[in-house]
Backbone bond lengths (Angstrom), bond angles and torsions (degrees), N, CA, C in turn:
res aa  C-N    CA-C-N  psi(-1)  N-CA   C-N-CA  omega(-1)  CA-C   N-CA-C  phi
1 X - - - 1.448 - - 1.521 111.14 -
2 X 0.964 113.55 -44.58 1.664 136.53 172.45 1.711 111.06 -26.11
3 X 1.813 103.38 -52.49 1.299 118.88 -171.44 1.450 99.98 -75.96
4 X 1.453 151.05 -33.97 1.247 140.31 166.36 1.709 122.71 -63.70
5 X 1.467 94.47 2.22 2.120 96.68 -164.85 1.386 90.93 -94.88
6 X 1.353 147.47 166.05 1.324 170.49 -137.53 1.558 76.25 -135.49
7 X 1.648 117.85 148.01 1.332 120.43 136.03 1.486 136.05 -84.37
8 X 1.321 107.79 -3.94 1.584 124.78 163.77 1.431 111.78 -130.23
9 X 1.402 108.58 143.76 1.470 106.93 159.31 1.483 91.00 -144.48
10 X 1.738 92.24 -178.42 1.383 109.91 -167.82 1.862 107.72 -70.69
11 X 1.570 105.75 -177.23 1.418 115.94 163.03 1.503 102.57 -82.38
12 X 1.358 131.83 -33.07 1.151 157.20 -168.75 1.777 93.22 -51.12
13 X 1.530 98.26 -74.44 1.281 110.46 -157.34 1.593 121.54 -82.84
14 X 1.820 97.48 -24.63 1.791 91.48 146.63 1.463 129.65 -82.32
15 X 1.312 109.86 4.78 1.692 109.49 155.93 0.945 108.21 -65.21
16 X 1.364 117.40 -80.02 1.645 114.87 178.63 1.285 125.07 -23.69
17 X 1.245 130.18 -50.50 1.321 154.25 -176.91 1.547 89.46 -61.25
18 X 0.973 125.17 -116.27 1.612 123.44 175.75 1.620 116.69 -5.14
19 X 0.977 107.48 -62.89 1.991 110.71 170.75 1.774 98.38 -63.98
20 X 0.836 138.73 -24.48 1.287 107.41 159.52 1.723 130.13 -130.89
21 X 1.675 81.49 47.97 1.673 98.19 155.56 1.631 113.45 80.29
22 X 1.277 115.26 -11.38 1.441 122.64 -179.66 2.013 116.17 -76.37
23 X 1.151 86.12 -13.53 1.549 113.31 -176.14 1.152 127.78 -119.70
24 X 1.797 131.99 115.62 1.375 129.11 -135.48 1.554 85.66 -141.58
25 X 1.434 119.06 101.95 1.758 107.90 144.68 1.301 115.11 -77.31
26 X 1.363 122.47 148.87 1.627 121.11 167.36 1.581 113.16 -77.91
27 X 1.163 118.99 -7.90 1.284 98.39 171.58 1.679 104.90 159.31
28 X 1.375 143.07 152.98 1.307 138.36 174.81 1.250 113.40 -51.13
29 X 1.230 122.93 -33.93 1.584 116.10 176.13 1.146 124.10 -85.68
30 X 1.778 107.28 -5.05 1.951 94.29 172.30 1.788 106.67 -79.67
31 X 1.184 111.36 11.15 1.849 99.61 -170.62 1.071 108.43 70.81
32 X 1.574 108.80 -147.88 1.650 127.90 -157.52 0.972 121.34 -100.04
33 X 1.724 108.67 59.85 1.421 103.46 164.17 1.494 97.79 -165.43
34 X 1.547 92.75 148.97 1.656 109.54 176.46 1.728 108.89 -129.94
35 X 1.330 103.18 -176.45 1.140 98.03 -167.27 1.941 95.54 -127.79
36 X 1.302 106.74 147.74 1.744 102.25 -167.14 1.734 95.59 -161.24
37 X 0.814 125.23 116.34 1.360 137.97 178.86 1.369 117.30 48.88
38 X 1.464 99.40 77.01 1.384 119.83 -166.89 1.637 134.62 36.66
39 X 1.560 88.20 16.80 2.183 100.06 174.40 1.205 109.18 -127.71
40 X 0.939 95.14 143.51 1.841 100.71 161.21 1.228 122.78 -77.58
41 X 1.853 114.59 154.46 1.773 111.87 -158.16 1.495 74.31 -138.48
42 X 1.197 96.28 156.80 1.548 111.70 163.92 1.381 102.79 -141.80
43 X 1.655 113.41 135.47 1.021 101.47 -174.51 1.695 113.35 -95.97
44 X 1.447 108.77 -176.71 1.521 109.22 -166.60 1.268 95.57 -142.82
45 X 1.418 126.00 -152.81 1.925 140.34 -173.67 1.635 90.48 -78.29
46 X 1.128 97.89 -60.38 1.957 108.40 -160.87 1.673 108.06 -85.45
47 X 1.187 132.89 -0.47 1.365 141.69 166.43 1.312 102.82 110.78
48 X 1.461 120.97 170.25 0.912 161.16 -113.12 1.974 102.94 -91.08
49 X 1.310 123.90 115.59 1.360 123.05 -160.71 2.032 96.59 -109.24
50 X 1.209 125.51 131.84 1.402 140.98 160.79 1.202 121.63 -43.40
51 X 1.160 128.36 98.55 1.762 123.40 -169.64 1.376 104.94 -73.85
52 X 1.021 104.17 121.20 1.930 96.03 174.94 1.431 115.02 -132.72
53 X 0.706 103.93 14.72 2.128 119.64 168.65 1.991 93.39 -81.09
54 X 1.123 105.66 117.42 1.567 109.82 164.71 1.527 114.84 -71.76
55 X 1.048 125.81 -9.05 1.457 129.81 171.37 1.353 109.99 -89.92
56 X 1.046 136.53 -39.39 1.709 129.99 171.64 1.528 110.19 -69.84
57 X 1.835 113.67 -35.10 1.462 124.78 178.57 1.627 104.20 -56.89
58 X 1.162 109.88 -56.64 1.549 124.14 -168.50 2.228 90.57 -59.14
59 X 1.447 104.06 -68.43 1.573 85.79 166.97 1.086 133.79 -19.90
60 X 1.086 97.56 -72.58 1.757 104.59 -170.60 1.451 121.99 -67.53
61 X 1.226 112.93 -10.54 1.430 120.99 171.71 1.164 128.18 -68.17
62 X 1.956 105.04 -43.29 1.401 144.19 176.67 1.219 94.17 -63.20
63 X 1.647 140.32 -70.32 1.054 136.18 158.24 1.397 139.87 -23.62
64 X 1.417 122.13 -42.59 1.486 132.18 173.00 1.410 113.10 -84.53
65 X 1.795 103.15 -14.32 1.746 85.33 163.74 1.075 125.93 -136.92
66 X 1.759 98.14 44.15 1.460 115.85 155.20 1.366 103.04 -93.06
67 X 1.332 126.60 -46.99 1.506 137.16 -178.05 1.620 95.45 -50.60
68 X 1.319 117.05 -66.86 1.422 105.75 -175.95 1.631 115.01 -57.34
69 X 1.117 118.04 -45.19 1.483 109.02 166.28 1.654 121.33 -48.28
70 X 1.289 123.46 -32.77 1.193 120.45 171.27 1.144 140.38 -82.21
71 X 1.680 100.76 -4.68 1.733 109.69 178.11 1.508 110.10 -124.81
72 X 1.743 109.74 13.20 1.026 104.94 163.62 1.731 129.14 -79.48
73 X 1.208 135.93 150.84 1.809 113.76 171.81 1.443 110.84 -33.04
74 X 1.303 106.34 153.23 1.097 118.45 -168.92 1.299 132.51 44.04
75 X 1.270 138.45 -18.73 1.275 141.63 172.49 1.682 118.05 -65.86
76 X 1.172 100.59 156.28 1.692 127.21 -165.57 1.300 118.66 -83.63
């Protein structure tokens, strides 16, 4: 699937993406990056770059579900 994804896209086109639900930030405090067809993007000046290092992926994952653990009820 990987080989059909762009490693950049626009700000343009992860708007869109986000307005129609295909596109998930975890939250204002994780920063610049969302997650959109199963990768993480971080965005930059010129839009939005394809994370493809499994070690930043595995990060950011660890990250989005600590955040979700922490804003769920009861969580820490």
């Amino acid at each position: 699937m990987s080989e059909s994804l762009p490693l950049l896209v626009s700000h343009d086109f992860m708007a869109l993406a986000h307005d129609a639900g295909l596109a998930e930030q975890p939250g204002p405090s994780f920063g610049a990056a969302c997650r959109y067809q199963d990768f993480w993007w971080l965005a930059y000046a010129d839009g939005w770059l394809r994370v493809t290092d499994p070690f930043m992926s595995t990060e950011l994952d660890a990250r989005a579900a600590r955040l979700r653990n922490a804003s769920a009820p009861g969580g820490t």
